[in-house]
N, C-alpha and C positions, 0 to 999 in steps of 0.2 A: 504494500500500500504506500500509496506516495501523497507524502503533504508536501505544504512548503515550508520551509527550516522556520523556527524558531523570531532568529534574526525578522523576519518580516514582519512578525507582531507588531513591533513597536511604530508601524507604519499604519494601522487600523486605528479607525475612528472607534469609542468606544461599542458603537452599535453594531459596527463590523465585527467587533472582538468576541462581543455576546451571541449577535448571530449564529458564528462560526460556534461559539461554544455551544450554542443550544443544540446544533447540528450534531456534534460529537458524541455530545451524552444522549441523543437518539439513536446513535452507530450502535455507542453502546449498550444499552439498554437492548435493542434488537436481538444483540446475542449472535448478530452474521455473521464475524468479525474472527478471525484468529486471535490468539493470545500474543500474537508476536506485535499484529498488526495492532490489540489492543492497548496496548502498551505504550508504540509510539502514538497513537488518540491520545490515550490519558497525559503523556505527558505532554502534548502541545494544550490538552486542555487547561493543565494545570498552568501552563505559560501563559493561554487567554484567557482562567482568570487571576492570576497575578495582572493582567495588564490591565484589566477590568479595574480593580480593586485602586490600583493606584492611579489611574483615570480620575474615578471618582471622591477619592482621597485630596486630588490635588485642585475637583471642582469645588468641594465643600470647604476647604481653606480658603479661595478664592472669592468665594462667596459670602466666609468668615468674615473675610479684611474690608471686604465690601461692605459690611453690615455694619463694626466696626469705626471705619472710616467715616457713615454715614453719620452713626449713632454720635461720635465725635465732634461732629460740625454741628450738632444742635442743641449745645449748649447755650 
């Protein structure tokens, strides 16, 4: 089974990322899938969601500094 490497996560929009993951954990759930080829699944899942996670991690900081920032000026 051929994915593409790892390295190009970091190139997906979060929704791309989820996408692909939702797709993955349907392969696997299915039960079609070799153990071999299960494996390399899981671990690019595992990559998209780490990249999920820290997507979202670095919206709601952003969002923080935003609230923040605001909450700041209405004094």
């Amino acid at each position: 089974m051929s994915t593409a490497t790892d390295s190009d996560i970091a190139d997906l929009s979060y929704e791309q990322a989820r996408d692909e993951l939702v797709g993955l954990v349907a392969k696997l759930e299915g039960g079609q899938v070799g153990l071999e080829d299960a494996m390399t699944l899981w671990r690019r899942g595992e990559a998209l969601a780490a990249h999920c996670t820290a997507w979202l991690e670095r919206a709601e900081a952003s969002l923080r500094a935003q609230t923040d920032a605001e909450g700041a000026g209405t004094d």
